[in-house]
C-alpha positions as CSV (number, residue, x, y, z in Angstrom):
1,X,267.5,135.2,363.6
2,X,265.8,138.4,365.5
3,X,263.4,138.6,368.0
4,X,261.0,140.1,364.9
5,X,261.7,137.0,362.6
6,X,260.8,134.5,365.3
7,X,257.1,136.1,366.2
8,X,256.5,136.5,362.8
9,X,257.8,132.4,362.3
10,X,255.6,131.7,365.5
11,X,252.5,133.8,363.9
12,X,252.9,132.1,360.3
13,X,252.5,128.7,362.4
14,X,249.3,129.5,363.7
15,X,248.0,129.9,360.0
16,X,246.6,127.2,357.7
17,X,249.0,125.7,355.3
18,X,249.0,128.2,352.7
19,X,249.0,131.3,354.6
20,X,252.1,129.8,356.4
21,X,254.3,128.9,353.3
22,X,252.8,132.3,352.2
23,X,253.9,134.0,354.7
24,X,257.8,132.0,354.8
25,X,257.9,133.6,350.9
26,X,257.1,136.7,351.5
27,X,259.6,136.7,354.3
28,X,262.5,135.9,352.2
29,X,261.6,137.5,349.3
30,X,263.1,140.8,349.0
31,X,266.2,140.2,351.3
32,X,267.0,136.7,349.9
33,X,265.1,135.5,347.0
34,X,265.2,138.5,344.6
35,X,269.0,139.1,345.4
36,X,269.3,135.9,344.6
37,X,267.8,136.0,341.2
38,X,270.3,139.4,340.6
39,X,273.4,137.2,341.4
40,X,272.7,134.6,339.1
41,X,272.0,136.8,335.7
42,X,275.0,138.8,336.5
43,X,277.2,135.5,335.9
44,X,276.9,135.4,331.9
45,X,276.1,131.4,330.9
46,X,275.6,131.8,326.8
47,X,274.7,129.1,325.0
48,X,276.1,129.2,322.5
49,X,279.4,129.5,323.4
50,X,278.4,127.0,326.2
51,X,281.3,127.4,328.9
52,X,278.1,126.8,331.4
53,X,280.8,125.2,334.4
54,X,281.4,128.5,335.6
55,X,277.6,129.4,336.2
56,X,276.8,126.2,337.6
57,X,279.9,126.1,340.4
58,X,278.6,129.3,341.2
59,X,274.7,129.1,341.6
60,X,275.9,125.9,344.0
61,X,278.0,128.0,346.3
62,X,274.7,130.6,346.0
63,X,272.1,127.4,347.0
64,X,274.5,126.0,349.9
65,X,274.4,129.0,351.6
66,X,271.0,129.1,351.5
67,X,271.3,125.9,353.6
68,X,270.8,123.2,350.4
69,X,273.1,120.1,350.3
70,X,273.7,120.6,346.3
71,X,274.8,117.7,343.9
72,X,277.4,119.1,341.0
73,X,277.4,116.5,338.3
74,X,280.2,117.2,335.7
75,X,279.3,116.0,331.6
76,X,282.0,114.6,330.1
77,X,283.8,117.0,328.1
78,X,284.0,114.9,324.9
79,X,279.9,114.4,325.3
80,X,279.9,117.9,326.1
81,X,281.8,118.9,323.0
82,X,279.6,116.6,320.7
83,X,276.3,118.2,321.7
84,X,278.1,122.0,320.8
85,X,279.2,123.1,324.2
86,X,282.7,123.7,326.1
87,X,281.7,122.8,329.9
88,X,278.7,121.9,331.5
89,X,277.5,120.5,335.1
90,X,274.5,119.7,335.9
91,X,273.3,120.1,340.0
92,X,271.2,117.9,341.7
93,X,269.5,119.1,344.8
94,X,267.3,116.2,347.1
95,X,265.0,116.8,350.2
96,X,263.2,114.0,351.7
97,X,260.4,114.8,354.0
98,X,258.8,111.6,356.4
99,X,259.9,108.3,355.3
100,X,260.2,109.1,351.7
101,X,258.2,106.6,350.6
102,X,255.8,108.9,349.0
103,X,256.6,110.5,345.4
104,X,259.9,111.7,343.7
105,X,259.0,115.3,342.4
106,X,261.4,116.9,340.5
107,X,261.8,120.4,339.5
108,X,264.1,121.1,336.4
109,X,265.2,124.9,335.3
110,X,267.9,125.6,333.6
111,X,270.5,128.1,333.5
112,X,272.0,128.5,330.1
113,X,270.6,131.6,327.8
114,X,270.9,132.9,324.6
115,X,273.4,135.0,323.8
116,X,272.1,139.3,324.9
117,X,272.3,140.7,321.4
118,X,271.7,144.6,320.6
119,X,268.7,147.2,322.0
120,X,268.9,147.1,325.9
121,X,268.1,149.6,327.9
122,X,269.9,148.2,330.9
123,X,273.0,146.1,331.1
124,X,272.3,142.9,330.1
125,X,273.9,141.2,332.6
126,X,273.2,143.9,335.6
127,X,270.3,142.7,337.0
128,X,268.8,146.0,337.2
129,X,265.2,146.7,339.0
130,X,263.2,149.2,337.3
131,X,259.3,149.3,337.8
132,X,258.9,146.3,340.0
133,X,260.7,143.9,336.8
134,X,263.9,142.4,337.0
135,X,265.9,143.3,333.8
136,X,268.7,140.9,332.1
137,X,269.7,137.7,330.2
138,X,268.0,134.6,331.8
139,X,265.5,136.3,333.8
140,X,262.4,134.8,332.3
141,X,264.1,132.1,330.8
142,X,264.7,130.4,333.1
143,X,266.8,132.0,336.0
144,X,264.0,133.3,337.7
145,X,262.7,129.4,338.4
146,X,265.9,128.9,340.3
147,X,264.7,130.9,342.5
148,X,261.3,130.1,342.6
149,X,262.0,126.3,343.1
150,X,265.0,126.8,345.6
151,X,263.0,129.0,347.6
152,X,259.7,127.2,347.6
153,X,261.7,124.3,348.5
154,X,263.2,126.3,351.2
155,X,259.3,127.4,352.5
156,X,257.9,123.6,352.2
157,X,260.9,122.5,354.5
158,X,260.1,125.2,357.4
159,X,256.6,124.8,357.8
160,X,254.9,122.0,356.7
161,X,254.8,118.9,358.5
162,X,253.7,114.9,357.7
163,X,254.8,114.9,354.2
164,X,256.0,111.9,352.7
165,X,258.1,111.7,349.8
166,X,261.3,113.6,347.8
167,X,261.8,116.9,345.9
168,X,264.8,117.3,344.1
169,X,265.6,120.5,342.0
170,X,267.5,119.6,338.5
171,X,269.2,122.4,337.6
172,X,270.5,122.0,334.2
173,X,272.5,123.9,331.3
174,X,271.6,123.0,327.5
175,X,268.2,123.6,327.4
176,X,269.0,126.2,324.2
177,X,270.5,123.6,322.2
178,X,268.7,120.8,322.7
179,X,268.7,119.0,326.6
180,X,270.8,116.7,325.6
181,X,273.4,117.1,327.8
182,X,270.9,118.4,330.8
183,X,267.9,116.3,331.5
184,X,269.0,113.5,328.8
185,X,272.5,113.0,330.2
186,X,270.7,113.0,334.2
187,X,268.4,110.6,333.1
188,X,270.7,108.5,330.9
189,X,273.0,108.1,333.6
190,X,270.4,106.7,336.1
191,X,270.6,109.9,338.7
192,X,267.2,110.3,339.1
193,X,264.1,108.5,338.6
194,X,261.3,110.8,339.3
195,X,257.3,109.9,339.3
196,X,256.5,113.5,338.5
197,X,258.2,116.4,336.7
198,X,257.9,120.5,336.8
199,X,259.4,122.2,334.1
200,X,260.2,126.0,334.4
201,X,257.0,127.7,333.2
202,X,254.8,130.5,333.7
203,X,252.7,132.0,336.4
204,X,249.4,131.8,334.7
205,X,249.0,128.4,333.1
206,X,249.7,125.1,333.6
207,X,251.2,123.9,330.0
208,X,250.8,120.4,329.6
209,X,252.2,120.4,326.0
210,X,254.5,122.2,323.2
211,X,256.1,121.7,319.7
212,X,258.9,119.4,319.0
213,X,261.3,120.7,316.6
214,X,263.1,119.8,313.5
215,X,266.3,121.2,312.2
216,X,267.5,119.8,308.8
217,X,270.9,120.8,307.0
218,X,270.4,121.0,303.7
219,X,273.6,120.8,301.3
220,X,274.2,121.1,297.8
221,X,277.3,120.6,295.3
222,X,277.8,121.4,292.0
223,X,280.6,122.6,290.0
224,X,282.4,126.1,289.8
225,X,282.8,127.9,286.7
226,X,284.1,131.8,285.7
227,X,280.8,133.7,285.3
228,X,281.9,134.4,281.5
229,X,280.5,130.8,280.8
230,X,278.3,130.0,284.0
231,X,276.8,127.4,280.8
232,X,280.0,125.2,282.1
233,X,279.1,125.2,286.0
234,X,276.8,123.9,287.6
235,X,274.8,126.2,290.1
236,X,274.4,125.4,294.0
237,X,273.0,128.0,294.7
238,X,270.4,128.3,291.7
239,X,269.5,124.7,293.2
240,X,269.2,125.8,296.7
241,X,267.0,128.7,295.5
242,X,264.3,126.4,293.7
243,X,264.0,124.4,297.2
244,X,263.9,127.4,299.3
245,X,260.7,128.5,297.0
246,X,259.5,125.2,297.2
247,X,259.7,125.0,301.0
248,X,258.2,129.0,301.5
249,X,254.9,127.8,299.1
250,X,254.5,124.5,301.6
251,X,255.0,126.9,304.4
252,X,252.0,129.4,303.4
253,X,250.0,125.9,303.5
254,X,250.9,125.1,307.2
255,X,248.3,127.7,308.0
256,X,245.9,124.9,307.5
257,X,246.7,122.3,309.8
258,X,245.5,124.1,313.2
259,X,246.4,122.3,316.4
260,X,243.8,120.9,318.6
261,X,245.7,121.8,322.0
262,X,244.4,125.7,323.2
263,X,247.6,128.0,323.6
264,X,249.3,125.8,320.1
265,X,247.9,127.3,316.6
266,X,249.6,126.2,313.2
267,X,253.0,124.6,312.9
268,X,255.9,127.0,311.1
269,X,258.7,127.1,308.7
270,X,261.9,128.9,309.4
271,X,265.3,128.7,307.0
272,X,267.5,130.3,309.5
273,X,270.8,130.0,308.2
274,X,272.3,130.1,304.4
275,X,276.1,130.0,303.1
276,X,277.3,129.5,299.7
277,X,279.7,130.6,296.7
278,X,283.0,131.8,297.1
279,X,283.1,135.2,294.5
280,X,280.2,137.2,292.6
281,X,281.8,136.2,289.5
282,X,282.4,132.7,289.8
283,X,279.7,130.1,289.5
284,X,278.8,128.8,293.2
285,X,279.7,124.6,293.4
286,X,278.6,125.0,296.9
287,X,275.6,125.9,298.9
288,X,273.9,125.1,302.1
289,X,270.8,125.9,304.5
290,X,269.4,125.0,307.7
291,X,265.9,125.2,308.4
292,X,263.8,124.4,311.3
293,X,260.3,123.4,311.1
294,X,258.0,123.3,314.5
295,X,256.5,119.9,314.6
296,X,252.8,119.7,316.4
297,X,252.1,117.7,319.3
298,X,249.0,116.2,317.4
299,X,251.7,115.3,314.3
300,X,254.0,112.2,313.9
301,X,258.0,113.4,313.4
302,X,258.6,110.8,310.9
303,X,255.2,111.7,308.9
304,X,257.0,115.3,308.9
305,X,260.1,114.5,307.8
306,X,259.4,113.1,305.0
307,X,257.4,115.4,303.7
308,X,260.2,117.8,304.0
309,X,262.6,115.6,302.2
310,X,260.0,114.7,299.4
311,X,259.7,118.3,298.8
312,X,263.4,119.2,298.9
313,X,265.0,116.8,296.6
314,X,262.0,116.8,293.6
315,X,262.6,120.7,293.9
316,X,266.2,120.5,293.4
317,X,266.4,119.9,289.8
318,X,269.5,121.7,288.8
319,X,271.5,119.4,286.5
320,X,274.8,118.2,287.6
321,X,273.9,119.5,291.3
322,X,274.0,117.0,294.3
323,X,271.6,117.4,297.6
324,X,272.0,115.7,300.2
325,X,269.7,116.4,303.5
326,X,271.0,115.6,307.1
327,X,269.1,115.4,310.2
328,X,270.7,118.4,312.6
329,X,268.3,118.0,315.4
330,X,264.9,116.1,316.4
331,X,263.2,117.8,319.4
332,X,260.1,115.6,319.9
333,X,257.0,117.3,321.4
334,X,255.3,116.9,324.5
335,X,252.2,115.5,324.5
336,X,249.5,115.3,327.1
337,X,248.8,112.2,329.0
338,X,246.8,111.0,331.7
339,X,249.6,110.8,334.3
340,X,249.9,114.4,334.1
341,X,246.4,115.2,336.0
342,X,248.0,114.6,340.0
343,X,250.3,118.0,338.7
344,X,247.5,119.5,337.1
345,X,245.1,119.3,340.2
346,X,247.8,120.6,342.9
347,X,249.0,123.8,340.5
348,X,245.4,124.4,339.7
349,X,244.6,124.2,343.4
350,X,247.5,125.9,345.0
351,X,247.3,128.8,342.5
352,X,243.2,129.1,343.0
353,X,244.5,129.4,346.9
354,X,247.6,131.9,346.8
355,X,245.6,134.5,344.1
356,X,242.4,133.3,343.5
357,X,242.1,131.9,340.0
358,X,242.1,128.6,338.3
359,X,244.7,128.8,335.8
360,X,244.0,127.2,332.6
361,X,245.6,124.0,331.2
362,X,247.3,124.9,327.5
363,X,250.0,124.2,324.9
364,X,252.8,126.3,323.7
365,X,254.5,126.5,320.6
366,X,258.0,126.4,322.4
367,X,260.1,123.5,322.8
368,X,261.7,122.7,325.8
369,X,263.3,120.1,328.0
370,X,260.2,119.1,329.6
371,X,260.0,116.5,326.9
372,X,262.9,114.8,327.9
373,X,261.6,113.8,330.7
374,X,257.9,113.2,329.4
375,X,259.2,110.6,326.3
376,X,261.2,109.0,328.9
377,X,258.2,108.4,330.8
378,X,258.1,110.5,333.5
379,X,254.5,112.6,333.8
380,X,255.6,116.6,333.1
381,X,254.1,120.1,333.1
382,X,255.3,123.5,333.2
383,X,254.9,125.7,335.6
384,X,256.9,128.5,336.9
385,X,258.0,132.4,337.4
386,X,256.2,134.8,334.1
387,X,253.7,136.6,332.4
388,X,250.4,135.1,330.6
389,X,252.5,135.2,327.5
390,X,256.2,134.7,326.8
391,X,256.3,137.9,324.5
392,X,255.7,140.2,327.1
393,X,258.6,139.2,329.1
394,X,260.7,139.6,325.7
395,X,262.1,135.6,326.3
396,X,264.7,135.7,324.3
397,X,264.9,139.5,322.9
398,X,266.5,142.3,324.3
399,X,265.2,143.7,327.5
400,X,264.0,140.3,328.8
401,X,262.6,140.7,332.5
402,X,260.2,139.2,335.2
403,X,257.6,141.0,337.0
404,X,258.5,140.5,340.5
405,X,255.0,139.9,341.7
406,X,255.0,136.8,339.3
407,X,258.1,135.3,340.7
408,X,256.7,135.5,344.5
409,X,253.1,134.3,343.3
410,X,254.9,131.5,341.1
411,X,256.8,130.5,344.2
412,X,254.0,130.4,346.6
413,X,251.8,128.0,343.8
414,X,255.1,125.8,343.5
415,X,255.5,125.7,347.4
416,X,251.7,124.7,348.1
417,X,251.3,122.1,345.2
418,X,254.2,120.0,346.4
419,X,252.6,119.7,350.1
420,X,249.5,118.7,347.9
421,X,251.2,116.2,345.6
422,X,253.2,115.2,349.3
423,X,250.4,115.2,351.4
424,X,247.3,116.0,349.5
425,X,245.3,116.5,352.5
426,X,247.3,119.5,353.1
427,X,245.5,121.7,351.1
């Protein structure tokens, strides 16, 4: 370290609290943290296809040599392969500060993304600074909270002092197809036991709630015939048509149900995938959808899917065809709760501190891991590195970027609400 970094070290100790872990951030943040961030979108981590091992060895040779002792957890590879992915391990990183007896806070992120897609104006795996925003795959969502945690982390260990308690960093690679095999696997497998959870996020708001979603596959089979005499077939897709309508009318009606959280409107209706027939003369004996519908965090899952299925099969009245419905996925929401208020108070306060506002407490009509660890029990939020809104930073669309300013601002909140929820008289 130069003579420069050690007066400016000595000077930051002089300061209260926040202007010191301020000042450790802003220290690291162009020559370490926003490197950082480039490395880890230039290592691709698609999910799908979901060979996530690669990314993960790498971001723990990256976080070791920032000085971290990091945990690599390998899923096994027939769980791995049952949830949709090739490889996957999950990292672990633990600090304890005093005598640990204070809480377990861990922050999850994780580092799988979906696939680029067409329209980008910059590689999107180059990492590419243009107009103080970091451009590629993952950067919002959620590489950028990588960095953020790890180097908030890195902040609370050099300057504060008379903390009591553990921060561990979950850095996990699912989260696009479910967290099943990120968070759930972690927590299924007893290697960690938090008492409060922060969930990559934005800079802006503390969300303390989001949809759940449910996927349904929808199949259909009936029986083949030469389009001469389609009167001998029976039509799968002419089936699967008469639900689809069915399930578009109920759709326009979801426009009704409005959700009492602020930040979560009205629930929605996708059919994202269809397949079917084999020749445009020949009589389809096979057909089959998927659709996803956004469950409210005010709304009971079962309630909802059996509303679905009521609608589906009385629509498909096609004689001769089967339907049969299958459960793909069940993403329950998360829902707001009382133990959630220590996390409110210390983001609230820490952000009111580092920029001078109170960030609001909302929903979000996402769905993410942070309810894995909330219907396990654990009190969650999100917070992290992004705009007021999850559009502008084109989450999952081409050109998807954080402002840098957010990500040293997020980092900075992160840093000062663990020495509160740690030590709450530090703030």
């Amino acid at each position: 370290m130069g003579e420069g970094a050690v007066l400016e070290k000595t000077s930051c100790c002089k300061k209260t609290l926040t202007e010191s872990l301020g000042c450790a951030v802003d220290r690291d943040f162009e020559t370490r943290q926003v490197p950082f961030l480039q490395e880890l979108v230039r290592v691709p981590s698609d999910n799908p296809a979901g060979d996530c091992a690669p990314h993960a060895q790498f971001s723990a040779g990256q976080l070791r040599d920032l000085g971290f002792e990091v945990e690599c957890h390998p899923v096994p590879r027939d769980f791995v392969e049952r949830h949709g992915m090739q490889s996957a391990i999950n990292l672990i990183i633990r600090e304890r500060f005093g005598d640990g007896k204070g809480p377990i806070i861990a922050l999850n992120a994780h580092g799988d993304v979906v696939p680029p897609g067409e329209g980008w104006i910059h590689d999107p795996y180059g990492g590419v600074i243009e107009g103080g925003k970091l451009y590629g795959r993952g950067a919002a969502v959620s590489k950028s909270d990588f960095a953020t945690y790890a180097f908030a982390l890195r902040a609370l260990k050099e300057v504060a002092s008379d903390l009591s308690g553990t921060v561990e960093l979950h850095l996990t690679y699912d989260e696009e197809i479910g967290g099943h095999v990120g968070p759930g696997w972690l927590l299924s497998e007893g290697l960690s036991k938090p008492d409060y959870v922060i969930s990559a996020g934005f800079t802006y708001d503390v969300m303390v709630a989001h949809n759940g979603s449910l996927q349904l596959d929808v199949a259909f089979t009936g029986k083949a015939a030469h389009s001469a005499w389609p009167e001998t077939g029976a039509d799968a897709i002419e089936a699967a048509n008469r639900v689809m309508s069915a399930l578009y009318a109920y759709r326009d009606g979801l426009v009704k149900a409005v959700c009492s959280i602020p930040g979560i409107d009205t629930s929605t209706l996708v059919i994202g995938t269809i397949e079917g027939g084999v020749a445009a003369n020949v009589v389809p004996e096979y057909a089959k959808f998927r659709l996803e519908r956004r469950i409210l965090p005010d709304e009971k899952a079962a309630d909802v899917e059996a509303g679905l299925r009521q609608i589906i099969l009385e629509a498909a009245d096609v004689p001769g065809v089967q339907c049969v419905v299958t459960q793909h996925l069940l993403a329950l929401p998360l829902v707001p709760d009382a133990g959630q208020a220590p996390l409110i108070a210390a983001l609230q306060d820490a952000a009111e501190a580092v920029f001078g506002e109170r960030i609001a407490v909302k929903g979000m009509p996402l769905f993410t891991d942070a309810r894995i660890y909330s219907n396990t029990g654990y009190p969650t939020v999100l917070y992290g590195a992004g705009p007021r809104r999850l559009q502008d930073a084109n989450g999952h669309r081409a050109n998807e970027h954080v402002a840098l300013e957010d990500m040293r601002r997020a980092t900075k909140v992160i840093a000062n609400a663990l020495a509160c929820l740690l030590r709450p008289e530090a703030m």
